[in-house]
VEXSELO-779612 format. One record per residue (C-alpha): residue number from 0; residue in one letter; x, y, z. Coordinates in steps of 0.05 Angstrom, whole numbers. Last residue first. Layout:
NUM; a; X; Y; Z .
...
END
This chain:
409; x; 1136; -380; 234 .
408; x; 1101; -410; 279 .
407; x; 1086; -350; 322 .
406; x; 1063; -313; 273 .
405; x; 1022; -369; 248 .
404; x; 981; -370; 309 .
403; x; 965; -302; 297 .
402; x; 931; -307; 233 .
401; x; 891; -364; 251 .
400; x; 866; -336; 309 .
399; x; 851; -271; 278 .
398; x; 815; -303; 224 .
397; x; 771; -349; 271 .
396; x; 753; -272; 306 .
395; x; 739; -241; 244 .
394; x; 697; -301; 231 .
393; x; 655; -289; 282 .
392; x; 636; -220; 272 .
391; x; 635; -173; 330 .
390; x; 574; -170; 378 .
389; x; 622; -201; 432 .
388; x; 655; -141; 446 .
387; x; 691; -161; 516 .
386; x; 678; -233; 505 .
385; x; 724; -225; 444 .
384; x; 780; -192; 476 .
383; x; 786; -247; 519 .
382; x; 772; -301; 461 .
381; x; 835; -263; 418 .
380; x; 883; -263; 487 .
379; x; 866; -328; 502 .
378; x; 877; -364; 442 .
377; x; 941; -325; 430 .
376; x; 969; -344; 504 .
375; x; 958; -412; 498 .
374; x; 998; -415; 441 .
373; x; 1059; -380; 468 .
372; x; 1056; -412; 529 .
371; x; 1058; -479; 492 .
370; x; 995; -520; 481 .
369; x; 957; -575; 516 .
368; x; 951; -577; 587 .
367; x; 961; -508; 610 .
366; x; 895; -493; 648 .
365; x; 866; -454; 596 .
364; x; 884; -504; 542 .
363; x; 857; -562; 585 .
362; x; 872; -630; 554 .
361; x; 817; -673; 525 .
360; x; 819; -750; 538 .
359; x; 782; -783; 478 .
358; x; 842; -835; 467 .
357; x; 792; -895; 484 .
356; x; 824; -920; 546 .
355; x; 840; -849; 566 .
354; x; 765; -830; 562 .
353; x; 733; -888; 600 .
352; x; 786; -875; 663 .
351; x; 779; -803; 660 .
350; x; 705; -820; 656 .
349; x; 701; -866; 711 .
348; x; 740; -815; 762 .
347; x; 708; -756; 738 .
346; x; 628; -792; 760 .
345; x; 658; -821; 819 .
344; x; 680; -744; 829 .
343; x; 617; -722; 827 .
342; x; 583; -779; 864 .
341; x; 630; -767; 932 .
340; x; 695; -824; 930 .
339; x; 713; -882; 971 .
338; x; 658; -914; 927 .
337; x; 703; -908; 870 .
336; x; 757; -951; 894 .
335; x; 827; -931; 884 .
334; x; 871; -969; 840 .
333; x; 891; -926; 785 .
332; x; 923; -871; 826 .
331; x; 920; -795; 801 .
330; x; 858; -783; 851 .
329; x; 808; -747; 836 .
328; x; 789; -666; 847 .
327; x; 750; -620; 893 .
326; x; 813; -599; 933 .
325; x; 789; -625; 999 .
324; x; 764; -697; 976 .
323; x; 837; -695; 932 .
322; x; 868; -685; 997 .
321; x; 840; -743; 1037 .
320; x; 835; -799; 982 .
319; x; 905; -787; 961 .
318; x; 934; -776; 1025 .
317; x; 904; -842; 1051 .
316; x; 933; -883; 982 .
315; x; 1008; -842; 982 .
314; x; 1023; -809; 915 .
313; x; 1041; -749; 955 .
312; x; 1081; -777; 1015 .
311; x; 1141; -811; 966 .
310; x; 1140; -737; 928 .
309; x; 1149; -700; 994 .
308; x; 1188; -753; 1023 .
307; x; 1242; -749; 958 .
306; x; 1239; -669; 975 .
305; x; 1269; -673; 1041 .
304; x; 1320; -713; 1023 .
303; x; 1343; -659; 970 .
302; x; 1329; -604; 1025 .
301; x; 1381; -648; 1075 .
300; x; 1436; -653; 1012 .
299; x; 1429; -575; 1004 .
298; x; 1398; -548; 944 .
297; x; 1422; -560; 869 .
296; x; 1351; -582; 837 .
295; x; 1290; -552; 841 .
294; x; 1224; -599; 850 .
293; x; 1163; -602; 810 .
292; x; 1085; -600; 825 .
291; x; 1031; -634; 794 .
290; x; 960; -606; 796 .
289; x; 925; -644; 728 .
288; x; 882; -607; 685 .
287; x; 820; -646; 651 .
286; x; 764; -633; 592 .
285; x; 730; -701; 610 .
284; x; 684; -717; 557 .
283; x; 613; -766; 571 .
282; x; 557; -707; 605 .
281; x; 593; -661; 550 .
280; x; 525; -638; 510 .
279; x; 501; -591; 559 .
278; x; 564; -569; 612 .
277; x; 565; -631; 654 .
276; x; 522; -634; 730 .
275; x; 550; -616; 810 .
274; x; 480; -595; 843 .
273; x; 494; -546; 900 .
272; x; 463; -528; 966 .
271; x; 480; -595; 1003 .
270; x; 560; -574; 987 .
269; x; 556; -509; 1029 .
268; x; 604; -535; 1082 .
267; x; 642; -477; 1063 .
266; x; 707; -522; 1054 .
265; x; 664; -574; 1018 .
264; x; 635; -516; 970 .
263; x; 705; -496; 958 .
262; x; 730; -561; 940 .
261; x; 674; -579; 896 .
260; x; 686; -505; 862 .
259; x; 743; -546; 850 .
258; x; 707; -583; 795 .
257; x; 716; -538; 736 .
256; x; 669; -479; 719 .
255; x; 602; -463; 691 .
254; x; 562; -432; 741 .
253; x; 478; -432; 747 .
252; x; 424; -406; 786 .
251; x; 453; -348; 823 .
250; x; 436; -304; 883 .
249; x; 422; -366; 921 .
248; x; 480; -365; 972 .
247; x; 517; -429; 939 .
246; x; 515; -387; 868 .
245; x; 530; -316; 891 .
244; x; 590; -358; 930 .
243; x; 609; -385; 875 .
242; x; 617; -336; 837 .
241; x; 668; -298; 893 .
240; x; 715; -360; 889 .
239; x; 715; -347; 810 .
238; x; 738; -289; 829 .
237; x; 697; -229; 806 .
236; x; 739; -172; 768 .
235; x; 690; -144; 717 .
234; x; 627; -191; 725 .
233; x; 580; -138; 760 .
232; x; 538; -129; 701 .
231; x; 500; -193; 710 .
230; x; 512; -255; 663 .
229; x; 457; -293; 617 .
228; x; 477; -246; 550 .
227; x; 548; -278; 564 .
226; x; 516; -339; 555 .
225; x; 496; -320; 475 .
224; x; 563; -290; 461 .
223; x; 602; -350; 482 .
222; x; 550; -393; 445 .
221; x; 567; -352; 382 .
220; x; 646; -368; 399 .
219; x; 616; -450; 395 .
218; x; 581; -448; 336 .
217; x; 637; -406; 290 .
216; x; 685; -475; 316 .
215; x; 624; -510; 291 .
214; x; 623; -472; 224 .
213; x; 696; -484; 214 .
212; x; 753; -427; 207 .
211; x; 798; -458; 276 .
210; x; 779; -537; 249 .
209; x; 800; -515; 190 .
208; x; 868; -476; 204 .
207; x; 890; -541; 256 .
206; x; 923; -516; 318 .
205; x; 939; -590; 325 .
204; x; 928; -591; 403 .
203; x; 876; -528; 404 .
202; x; 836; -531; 346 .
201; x; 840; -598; 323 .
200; x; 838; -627; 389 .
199; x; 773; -595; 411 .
198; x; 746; -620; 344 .
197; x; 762; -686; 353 .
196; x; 745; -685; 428 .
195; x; 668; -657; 417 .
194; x; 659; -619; 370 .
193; x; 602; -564; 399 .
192; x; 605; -588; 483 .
191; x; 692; -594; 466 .
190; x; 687; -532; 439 .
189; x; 635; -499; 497 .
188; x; 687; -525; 550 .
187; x; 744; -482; 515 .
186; x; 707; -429; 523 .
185; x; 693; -423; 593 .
184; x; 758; -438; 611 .
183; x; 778; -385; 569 .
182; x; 733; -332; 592 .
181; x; 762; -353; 670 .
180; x; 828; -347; 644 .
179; x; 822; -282; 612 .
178; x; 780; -253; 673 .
177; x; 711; -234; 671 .
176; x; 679; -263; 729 .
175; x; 621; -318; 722 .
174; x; 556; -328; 745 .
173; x; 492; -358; 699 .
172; x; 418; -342; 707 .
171; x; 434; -291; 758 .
170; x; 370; -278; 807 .
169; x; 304; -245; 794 .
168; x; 262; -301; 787 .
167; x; 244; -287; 716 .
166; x; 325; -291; 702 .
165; x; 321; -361; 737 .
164; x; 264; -380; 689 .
163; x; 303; -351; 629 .
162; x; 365; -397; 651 .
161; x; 326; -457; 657 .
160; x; 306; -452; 581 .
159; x; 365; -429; 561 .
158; x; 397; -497; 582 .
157; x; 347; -536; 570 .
156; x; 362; -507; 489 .
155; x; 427; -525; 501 .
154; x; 425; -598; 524 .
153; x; 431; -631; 587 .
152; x; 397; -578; 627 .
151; x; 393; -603; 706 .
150; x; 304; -615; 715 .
149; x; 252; -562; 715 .
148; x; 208; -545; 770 .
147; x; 232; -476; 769 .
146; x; 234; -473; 847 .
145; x; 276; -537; 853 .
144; x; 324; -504; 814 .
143; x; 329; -452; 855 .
142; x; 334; -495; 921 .
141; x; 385; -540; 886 .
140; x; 437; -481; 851 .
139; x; 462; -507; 796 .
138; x; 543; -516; 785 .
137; x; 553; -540; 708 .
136; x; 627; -580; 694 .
135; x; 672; -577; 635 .
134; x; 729; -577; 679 .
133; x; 746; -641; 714 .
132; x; 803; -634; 757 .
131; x; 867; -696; 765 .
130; x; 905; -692; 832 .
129; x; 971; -692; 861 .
128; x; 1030; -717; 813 .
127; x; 1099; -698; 826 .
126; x; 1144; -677; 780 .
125; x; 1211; -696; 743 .
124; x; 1213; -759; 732 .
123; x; 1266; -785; 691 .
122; x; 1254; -826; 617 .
121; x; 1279; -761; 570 .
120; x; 1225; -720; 619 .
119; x; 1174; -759; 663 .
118; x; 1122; -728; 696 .
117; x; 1061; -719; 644 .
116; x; 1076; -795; 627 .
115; x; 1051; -828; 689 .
114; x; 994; -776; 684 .
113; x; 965; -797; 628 .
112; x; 985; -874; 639 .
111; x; 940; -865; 707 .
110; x; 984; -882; 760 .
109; x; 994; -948; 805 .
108; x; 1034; -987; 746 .
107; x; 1091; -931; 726 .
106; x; 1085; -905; 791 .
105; x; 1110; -977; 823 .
104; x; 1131; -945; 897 .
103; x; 1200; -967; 887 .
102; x; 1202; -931; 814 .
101; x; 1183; -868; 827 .
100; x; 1218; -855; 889 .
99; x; 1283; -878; 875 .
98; x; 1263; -841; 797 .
97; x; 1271; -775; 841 .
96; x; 1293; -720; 788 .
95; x; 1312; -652; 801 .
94; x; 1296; -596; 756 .
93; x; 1336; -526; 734 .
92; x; 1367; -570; 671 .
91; x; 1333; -521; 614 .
90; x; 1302; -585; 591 .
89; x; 1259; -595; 654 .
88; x; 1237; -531; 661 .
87; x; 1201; -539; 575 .
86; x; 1184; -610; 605 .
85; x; 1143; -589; 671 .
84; x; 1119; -527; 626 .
83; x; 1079; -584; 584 .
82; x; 1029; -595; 635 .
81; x; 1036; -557; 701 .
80; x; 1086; -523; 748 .
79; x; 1069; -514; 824 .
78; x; 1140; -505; 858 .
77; x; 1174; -541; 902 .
76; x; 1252; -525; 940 .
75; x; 1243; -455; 922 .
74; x; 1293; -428; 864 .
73; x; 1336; -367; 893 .
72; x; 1388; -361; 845 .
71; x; 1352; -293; 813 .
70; x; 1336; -322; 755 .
69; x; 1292; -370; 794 .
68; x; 1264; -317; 840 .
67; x; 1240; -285; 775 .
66; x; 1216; -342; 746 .
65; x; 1182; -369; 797 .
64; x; 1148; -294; 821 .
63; x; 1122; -293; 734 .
62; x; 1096; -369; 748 .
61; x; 1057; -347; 819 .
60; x; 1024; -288; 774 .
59; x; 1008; -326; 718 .
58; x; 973; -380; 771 .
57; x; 901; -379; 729 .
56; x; 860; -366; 807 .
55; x; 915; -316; 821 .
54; x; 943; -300; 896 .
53; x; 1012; -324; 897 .
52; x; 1027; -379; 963 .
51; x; 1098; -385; 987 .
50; x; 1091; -438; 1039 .
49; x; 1146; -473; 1077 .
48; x; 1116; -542; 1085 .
47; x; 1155; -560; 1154 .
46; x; 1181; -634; 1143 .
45; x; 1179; -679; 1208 .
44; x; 1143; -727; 1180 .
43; x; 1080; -713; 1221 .
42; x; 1086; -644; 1192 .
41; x; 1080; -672; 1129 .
40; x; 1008; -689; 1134 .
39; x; 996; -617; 1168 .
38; x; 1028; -585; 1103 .
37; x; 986; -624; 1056 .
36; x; 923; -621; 1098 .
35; x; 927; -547; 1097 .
34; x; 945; -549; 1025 .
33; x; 884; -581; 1013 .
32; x; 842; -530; 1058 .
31; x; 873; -474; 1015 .
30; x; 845; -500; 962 .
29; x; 776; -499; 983 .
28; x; 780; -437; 1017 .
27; x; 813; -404; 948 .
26; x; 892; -387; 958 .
25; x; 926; -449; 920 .
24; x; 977; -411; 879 .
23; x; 1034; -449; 887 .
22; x; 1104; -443; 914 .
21; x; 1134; -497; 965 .
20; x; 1192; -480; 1009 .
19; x; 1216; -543; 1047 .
18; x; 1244; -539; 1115 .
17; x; 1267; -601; 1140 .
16; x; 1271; -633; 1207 .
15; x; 1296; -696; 1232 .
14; x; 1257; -749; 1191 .
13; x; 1293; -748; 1123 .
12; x; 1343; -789; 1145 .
11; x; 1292; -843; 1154 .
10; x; 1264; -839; 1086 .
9; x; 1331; -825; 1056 .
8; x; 1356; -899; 1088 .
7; x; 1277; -934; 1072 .
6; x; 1289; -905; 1000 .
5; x; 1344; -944; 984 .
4; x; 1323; -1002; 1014 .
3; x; 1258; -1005; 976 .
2; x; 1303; -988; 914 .
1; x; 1342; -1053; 929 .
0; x; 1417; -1054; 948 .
END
């Protein structure tokens, strides 16, 4: 019997009702628009999307519920794991696999090579691709902008420029909410704008000691202390849902954050107020996070079939197109047509693709991409507490990193 086959029989018994939990932490407008769409597509199916949404724009608090529930016998039947997590739960055996899936609808030729290999563990596939984000993007407000008569910043000193004329104006030059996530997104974009991808993957794929103590590593922490001189006083506790907003009603110029503020935008119907641009000196990277999501093993035979349509439905062209529009993101397929798409993400999609084929690809630490748990939590910890007293030397900060990361080495 054929794969095709195969999956025609659990396609059809899959039809008659299923209730599939699914745990995530899409709770933003945008986001929650995609899951919408996810959940209504499924619908149609006969599969009820179950949802067990956590509040928490960096999803620590969905991943501490997961574990929990997991210890606890009580896996859901999806879950929203990312990046190198999706092999660290595959190798503790908690994770089905659906290669009938996989394989009969050609993943390993319809998805980018990035991703293709993000969802496999020891040659099975273990998660389900959804969409592919662009970080290192700049939001500007257009009616502001207009206003200073200047033109999107592509390098730093534009940058300042436009952010003195917004300050002049009376409104914040650049929004953003003091969490550790959101400081380390915002980080981790001005390394890749300083080093581009060789330095960026020195310092947080290799965990390199001279990349971490170089001058442009230095650079890029004193550009973290120079934008937060650009923020209002009001940044303790803001969403990043609640930035943009200042930004798309005018009471902001600028917002450095990945491209789901897209989705949020689109879900306000606010997108017409808001220029999508790169963080100066990035307009060719693509710092990217991928949304997968993974499916628990050892349910009941009818939750199992269930699953293998969620993943079949996922990777589908129409959902594709549809959900990623919503979300803010791309598509994970290779073969979609980039007029199908808005110009920012025609602008991800081409350099995903551009990047990839030449290796420069850089993998979101803050978003889980890149580094273990451990890792990722030293370099946000130290940048955290950094922003918070960001007159402190530099290089006690590059010697804390340094130092820490080989505690956990060792």
């Amino acid at each position: 019997m054929t794969l095709l086959c195969l999956l025609q029989g659990f396609s059809s018994l899959a039809s008659y009702g299923e209730d599939l939990e699914v745990l995530h932490w899409w709770t933003s407008d945008g986001e929650r628009a995609a899951a919408l769409y996810l959940q209504d597509t499924l619908a149609e199916q006969g599969i009820t999307w179950v949802d067990a949404a956590i509040p928490g724009g960096g999803g620590e608090g969905a991943m501490a519920v997961l574990k929990s529930r997991v210890l606890q016998g009580a896996a859901p039947a999806a879950a929203q794991i990312i990046g190198p997590d999706i092999q660290n739960w595959a190798a503790l055996g908690f994770l089905g696999h659906f290669n009938i899936v996989a394989l009969a609808h050609d993943w390993p030729n319809i998805l980018h090579p990035t991703v293709n290999q993000l969802l496999q563990y020891q040659g099975q596939y273990v998660a389900v691709p959804f969409g592919i984000h662009r970080i290192n993007g700049l939001w500007v407000n257009r009616a502001l902008l207009a206003e200073t008569g200047l033109a999107v910043p592509q390098h730093w000193d534009e940058f300042f420029t436009l952010a003195e004329k917004f300050q002049a104006m009376g409104v914040i030059a650049l929004v953003h909410g003091n969490e550790p996530w959101q400081n380390a997104t915002l980080f981790e974009t001005l390394v890749l704008s300083v080093g581009g991808p060789s330095l960026y993957r020195a310092v947080f794929e290799q965990l390199d000691e001279t990349a971490i103590l170089s001058d442009s590593f230095a650079q890029a922490l004193g550009l973290l202390s120079q934008l937060k001189g650009l923020m209002d006083p009001e940044i303790n506790g803001r969403t990043w849902p609640q930035a943009t907003r200042l930004l798309a009603d005018g009471q902001a110029g600028m917002q450095i954050m990945g491209d789901w503020v897209g989705g949020e935008l689109t879900a306000w119907q606010a997108s017409d107020r808001v220029l999508c641009a790169s963080v100066p000196e990035t307009a060719e990277e693509h710092l990217y996070s991928i949304d997968t999501m993974v499916m628990f093993k050892n349910l009941a035979v009818s939750s199992y079939q269930g699953q293998l349509n969620f993943a079949e439905t996922m990777t589908r062209t129409d959902v594709q197109l549809n959900y990623n529009r919503l979300k803010g993101s791309v598509p994970v397929r290779l073969d979609i047509e980039p007029e199908a798409l808005s110009d920012c993400a025609q602008i991800s999609y081409r350099l995903f693709k551009a990047n990839q084929a030449q290796g420069t690809l850089a993998p979101s630490l803050a978003h889980s991409m890149v580094a273990t748990a451990e890792v990722e939590d030293v370099f946000v910890k130290v940048i955290h507490e950094f922003f918070q007293t960001p007159n402190r030397p530099v290089l006690q900060v590059q010697q804390e990193l340094v130092r820490n990361l080989k505690s956990i080495r060792k």
